[in-house]
C-alpha positions in Angstrom: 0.0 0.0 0.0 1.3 3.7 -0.9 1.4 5.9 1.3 -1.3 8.4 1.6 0.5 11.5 2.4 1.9 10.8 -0.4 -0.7 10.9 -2.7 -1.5 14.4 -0.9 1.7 15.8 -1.5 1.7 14.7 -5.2 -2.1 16.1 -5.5 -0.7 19.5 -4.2 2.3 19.5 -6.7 -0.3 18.6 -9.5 -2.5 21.5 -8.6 0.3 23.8 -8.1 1.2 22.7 -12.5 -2.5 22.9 -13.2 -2.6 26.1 -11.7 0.7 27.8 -13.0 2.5 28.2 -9.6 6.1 28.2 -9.4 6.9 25.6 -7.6 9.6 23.0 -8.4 9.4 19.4 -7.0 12.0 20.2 -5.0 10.2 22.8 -3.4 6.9 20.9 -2.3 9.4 18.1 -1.1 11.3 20.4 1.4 8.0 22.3 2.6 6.0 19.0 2.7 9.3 16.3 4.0 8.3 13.8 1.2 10.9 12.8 -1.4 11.5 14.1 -4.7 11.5 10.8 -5.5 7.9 10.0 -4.6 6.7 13.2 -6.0 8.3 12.5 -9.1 6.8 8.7 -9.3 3.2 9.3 -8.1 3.1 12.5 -10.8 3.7 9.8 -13.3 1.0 8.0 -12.0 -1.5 10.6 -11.4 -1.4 12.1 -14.9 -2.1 9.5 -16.4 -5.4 9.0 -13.9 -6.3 12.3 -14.7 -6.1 12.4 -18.0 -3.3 15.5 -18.1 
């Protein structure tokens, strides 16, 4: 099982694109203490759920 926070974090980062915020992966990982890693992986993921 994935961990839920995250899925959170990556939905943040995803709005944050979506949006037009400035905010690198590396950013939202330092604010939020989840990898760059994971971001990177579950953005992957999550675009392709949402049809981006």
């Amino acid at each position: 099982m994935k961990d839920p926070i995250g899925l959170a974090v990556d939905a943040l980062y995803v709005a944050c694109v979506e949006n037009g915020e400035n905010k690198t992966q590396r950013n939202v990982a330092e604010a939020t203490g989840v990898t760059e890693v994971t971001i990177r992986n579950r953005y992957k993921g999550l675009k392709v759920a949402l049809n981006l």
